[in-house]
N, C-alpha and C positions, 0 to 999 in steps of 0.2 A: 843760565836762563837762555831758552833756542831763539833768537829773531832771525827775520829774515826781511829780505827790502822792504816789506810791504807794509812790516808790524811800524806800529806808530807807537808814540811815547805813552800814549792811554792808554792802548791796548795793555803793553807791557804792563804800567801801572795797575791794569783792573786787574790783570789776572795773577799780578802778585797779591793783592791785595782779597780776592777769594778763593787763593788757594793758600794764602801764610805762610809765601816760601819763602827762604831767605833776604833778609833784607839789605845785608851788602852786595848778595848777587843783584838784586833789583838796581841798587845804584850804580855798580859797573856796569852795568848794559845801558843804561841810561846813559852813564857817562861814554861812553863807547860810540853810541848813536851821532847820526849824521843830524842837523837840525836845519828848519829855515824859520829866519826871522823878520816878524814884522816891519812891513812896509807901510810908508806912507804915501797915498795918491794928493796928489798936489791941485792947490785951487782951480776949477772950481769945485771939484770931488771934497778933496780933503779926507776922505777917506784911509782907516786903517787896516790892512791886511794882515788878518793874523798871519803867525808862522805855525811851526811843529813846537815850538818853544813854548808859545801858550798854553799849554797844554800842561806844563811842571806846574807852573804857578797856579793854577787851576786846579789842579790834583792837590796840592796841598792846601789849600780853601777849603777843599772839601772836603781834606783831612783824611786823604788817601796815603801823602807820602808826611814826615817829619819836617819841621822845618830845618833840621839836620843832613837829613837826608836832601832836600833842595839846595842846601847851600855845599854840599858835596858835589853834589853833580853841577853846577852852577861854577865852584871854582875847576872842575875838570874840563867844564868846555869853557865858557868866559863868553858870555853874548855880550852881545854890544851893547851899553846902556841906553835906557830909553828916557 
């Protein structure tokens, strides 16, 4: 599967997912990906900043990727727990 800096984890995700390409290429690129993860802005914001990470968890909701498939790419990079 081609990425390039710019391709983001949904992207990857939709166009596996309307073109029916392989789905262990789909998890190694995903695994391969650089990610950023959510932050929290502190009192009085409090606010959460999503990352590029958001975006797995999301995709699988929507029932784009496996819950296999997530928990693959997931032990290939290892986010921090929230």
């Amino acid at each position: 599967m081609k990425t390039n800096a710019d391709t983001t984890p949904e992207e990857l995700i939709l166009r596996a997912y309307v073109s029916r390409s392989d789905r262990a290429e789909l998890v190694s690129a995903l695994s391969a990906m650089e990610y950023t993860f959510p932050q929290y802005e502190p009192y009085p914001v409090e606010e959460r900043l999503m990352g590029t990470w958001d975006q797995l968890p999301l995709a699988y909701y929507q029932k784009y990727i496996s819950h296999d498939e997530l928990e693959a790419v997931r032990a290939a990079v290892k986010p921090p727990q929230e």
